[in-house]
C-alpha atoms as one frame of an Amber mdcrd trajectory, in Angstrom:
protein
 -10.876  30.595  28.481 -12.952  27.638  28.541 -15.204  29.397  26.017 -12.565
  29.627  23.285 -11.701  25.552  23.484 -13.044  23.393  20.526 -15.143  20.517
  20.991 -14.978  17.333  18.974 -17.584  17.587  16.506 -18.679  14.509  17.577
 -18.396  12.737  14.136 -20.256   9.063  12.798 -17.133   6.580  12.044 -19.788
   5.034   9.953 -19.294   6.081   6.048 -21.702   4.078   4.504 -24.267   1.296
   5.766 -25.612  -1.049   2.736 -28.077  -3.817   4.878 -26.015  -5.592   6.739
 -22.323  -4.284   5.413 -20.995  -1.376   7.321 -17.948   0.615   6.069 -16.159
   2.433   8.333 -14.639   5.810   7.709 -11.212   3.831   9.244 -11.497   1.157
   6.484 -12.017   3.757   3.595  -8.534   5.646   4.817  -6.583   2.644   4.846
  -7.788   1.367   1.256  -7.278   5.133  -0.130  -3.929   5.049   1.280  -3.158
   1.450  -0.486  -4.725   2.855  -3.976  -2.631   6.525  -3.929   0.535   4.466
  -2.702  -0.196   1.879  -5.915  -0.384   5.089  -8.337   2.242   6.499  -6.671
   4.939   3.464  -6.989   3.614   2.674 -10.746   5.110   6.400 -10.875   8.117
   5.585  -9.271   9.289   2.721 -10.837   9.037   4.494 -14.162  12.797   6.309
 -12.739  16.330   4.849 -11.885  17.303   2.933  -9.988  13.669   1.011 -10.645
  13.562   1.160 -14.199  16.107  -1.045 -14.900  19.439  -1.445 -16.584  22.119
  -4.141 -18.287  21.294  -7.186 -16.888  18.979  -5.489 -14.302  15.195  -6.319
 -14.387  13.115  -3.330 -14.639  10.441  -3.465 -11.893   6.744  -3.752 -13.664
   3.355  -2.538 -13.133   2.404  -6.387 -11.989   5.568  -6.318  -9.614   4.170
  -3.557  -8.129   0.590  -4.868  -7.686   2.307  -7.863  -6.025   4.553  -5.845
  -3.644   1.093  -4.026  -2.839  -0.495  -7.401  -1.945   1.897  -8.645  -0.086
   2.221  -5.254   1.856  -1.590  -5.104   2.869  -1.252  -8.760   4.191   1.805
  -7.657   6.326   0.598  -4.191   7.390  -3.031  -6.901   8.322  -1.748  -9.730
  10.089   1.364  -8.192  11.848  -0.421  -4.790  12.825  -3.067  -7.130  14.263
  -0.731 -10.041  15.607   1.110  -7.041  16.977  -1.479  -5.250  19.209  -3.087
  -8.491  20.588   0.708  -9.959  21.896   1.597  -6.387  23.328  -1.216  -4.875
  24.510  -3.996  -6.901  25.503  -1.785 -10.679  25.503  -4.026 -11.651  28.665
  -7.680 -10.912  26.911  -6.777 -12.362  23.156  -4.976 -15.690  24.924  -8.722
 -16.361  27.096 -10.551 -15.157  23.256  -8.489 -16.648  20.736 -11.788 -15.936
  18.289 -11.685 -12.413  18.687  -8.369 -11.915  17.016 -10.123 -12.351  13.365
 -12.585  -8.893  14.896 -10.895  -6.261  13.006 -13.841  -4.804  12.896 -14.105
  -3.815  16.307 -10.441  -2.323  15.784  -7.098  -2.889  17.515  -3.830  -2.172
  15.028  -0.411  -2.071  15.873   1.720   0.000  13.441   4.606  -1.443  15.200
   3.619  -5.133  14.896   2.543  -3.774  11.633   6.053  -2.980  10.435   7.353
  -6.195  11.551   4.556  -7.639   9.538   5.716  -5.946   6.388   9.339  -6.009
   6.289   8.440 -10.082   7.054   6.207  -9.574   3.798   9.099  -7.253   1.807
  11.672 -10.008   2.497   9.255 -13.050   1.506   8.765 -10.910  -2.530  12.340
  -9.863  -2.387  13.490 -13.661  -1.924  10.470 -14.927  -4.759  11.451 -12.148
  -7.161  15.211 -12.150  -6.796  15.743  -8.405  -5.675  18.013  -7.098  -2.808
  15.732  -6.319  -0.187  17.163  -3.087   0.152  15.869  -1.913  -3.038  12.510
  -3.775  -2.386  11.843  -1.739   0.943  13.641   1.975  -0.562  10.837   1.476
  -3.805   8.298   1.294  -0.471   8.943   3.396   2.263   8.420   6.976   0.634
   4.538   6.097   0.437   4.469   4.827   3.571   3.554   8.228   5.687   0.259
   8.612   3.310  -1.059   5.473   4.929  -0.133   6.429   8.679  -1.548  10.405
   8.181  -4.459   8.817   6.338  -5.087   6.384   9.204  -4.486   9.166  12.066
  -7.184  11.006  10.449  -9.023   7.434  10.481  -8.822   7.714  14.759  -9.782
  11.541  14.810 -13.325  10.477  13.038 -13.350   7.345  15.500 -12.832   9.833
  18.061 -10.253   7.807  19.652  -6.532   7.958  20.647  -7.292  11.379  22.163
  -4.195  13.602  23.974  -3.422  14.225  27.189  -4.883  17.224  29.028  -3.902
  20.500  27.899  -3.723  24.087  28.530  -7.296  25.744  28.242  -5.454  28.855
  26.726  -4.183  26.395  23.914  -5.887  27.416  20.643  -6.647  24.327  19.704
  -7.232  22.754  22.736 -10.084  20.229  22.523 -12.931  18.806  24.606 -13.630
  15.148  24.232 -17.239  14.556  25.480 -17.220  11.051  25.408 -14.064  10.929
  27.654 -14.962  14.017  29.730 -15.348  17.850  29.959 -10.966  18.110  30.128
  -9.606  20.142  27.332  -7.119  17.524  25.479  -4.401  17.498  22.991  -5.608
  16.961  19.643  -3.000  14.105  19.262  -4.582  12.374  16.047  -4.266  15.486
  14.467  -0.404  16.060  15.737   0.594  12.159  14.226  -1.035  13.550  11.056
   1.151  15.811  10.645   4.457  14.508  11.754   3.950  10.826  11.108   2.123
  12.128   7.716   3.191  15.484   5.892   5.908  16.119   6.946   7.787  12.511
   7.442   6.633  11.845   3.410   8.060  15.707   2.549  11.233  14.790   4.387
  11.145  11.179   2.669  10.713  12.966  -0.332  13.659  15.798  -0.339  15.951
  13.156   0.382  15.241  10.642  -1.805  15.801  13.383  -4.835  19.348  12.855
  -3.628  19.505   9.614  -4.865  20.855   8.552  -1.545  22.560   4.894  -1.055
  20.324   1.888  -0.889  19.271   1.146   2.525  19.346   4.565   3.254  16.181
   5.790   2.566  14.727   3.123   4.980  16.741   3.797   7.507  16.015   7.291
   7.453  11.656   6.196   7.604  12.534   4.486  10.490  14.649   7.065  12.457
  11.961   9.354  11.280   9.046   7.463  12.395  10.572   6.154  15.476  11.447
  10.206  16.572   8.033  11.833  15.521   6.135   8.849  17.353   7.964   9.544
  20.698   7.410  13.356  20.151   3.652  12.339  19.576   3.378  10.293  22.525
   4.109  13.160  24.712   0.979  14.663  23.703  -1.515  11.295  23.405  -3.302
  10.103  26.590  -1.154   6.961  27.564  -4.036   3.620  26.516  -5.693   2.816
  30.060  -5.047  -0.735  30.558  -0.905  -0.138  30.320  -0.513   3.625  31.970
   2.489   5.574  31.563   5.867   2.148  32.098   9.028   2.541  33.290  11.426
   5.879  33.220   7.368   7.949  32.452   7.420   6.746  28.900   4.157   4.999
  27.559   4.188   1.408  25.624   4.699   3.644  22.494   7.389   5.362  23.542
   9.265   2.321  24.687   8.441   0.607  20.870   9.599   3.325  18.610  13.386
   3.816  20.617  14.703   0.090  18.765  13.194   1.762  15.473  14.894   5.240
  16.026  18.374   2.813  16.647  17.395   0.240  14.462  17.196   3.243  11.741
  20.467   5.263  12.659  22.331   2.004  12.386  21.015   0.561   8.941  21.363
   4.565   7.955  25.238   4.255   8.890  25.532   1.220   7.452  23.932   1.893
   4.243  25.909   4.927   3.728  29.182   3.377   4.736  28.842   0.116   2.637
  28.391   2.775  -0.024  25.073   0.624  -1.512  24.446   2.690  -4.202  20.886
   2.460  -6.063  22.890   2.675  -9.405  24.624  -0.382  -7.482  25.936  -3.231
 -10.663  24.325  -6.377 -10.688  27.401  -8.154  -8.951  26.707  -6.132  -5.465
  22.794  -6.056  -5.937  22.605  -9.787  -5.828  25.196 -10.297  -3.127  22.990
  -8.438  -0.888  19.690 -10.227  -1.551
């Protein structure tokens, strides 16, 4: 059995080394992920309920450059904000100065989120748009950046799974952790957190669904194929498995999975239609 188990091939994280400037494989998935998810809303924004109507401003292919800008600051400051307060608070309090290293890594997607719907909020209030509408335009693109950056760890070789089944096809040895065949777990967020949450995304939002909807339903998403994930991914070492066996990402995405069911119902009930007339739009800026 041990034979048959795959062993991580052991790949460089470096992509390209010009003198002193080092890119990172990591840093090339993220900014791929912001330039398809540009092309992709300059697409979007092209169809209802984006393009405009009587008395409603048509989004434009500057609005989305800004709505891009301000997403990369939030997905930056509160991804990083957000793994230095909940996972190492004790370290970054005694090294204030090393919070600036994103180089030597550290993102929280959850801190991240916070980050951006902080960021969504701020261009929604400059730009006079219902948030709603602001964060529906987003949230379909979102899964490109998080399979994009799963496949990011899996060349970092980190964020490994827990031990698995030799007889597991895929099984996979981690050398610079040890000889224990392991869950491929970057691999398993790719796909859930990735494909298929932006193929779901995608099949609903053909059904012009309410607005608020479609975020709710990235959130419930998210929040349920993260805690599926985390059954599989080796719990970090300096927090262990918490309270009730879950791990710290476990315990993070259960407000998303209600926070998302509830702005879901509420969407839905309200009846916030994406087609909504100007009158409701603005009252829920």
């Amino acid at each position: 059995m041990t034979a048959l188990v795959l062993t991580y091939p052991n790949l460089n994280p470096v992509a390209l080394r010009l003198g002193p400037l080092v890119i990172h494989w990591y840093g090339v998935m993220y900014m791929l992920a912001f330039i398809i998810g540009y092309v992709l809303l300059r697409r979007r924004v092209r169809h209802e309920p984006f393009a405009g109507g009587p008395d409603i401003p048509a989004w434009t292919v500057d609005d989305v450059g800004t709505l891009i800008y301000h997403a990369v600051g939030g997905v930056l400051l509160g991804g990083r904000l957000g793994y230095c307060l909940i996972y190492k608070p004790t370290y970054y309090f005694t090294h204030p100065l090393d919070f600036v290293k994103l180089w030597d890594g550290g993102m929280s997607f959850h801190g991240g989120v916070i980050g951006v719907i902080v960021a969504l909020w701020w261009f929604a209030r400059r730009h006079h748009r219902p948030f709603l509408q602001v964060s529906d335009l987003l949230v379909p693109v979102v899964p490109i950046g998080l399979g994009l950056g799963r496949i990011g760890n899996f060349i970092n070789g980190e964020l490994w799974g827990r031990p698995a089944d030799p007889s597991l096809p895929w099984a996979m040895v981690f050398p610079q952790v040890d000889n224990t065949p392991r869950h491929p777990s970057q691999l398993y967020e790719f796909l859930l957190e990735g494909v298929l949450l932006f193929v779901l995304l995608a099949l609903y939002d053909r059904r012009r669904p309410a607005m608020g909807t479609l975020s709710g339903a990235f959130l419930f998403g998210y929040g349920v194929f993260r805690f599926t994930a985390e059954h599989f991914r080796e719990p970090d070492s300096y927090l262990g498995v918490l309270g009730l066996g879950l791990s710290m990402g476990q315990w993070l995405s259960i407000p998303m999975i209600l926070a998302g069911a509830a702005l879901w119902w509420w969407s839905r009930h309200r009846g916030l239609r994406r087609r909504s007339d100007p009158g409701l739009a603005s009252a829920h800026e």
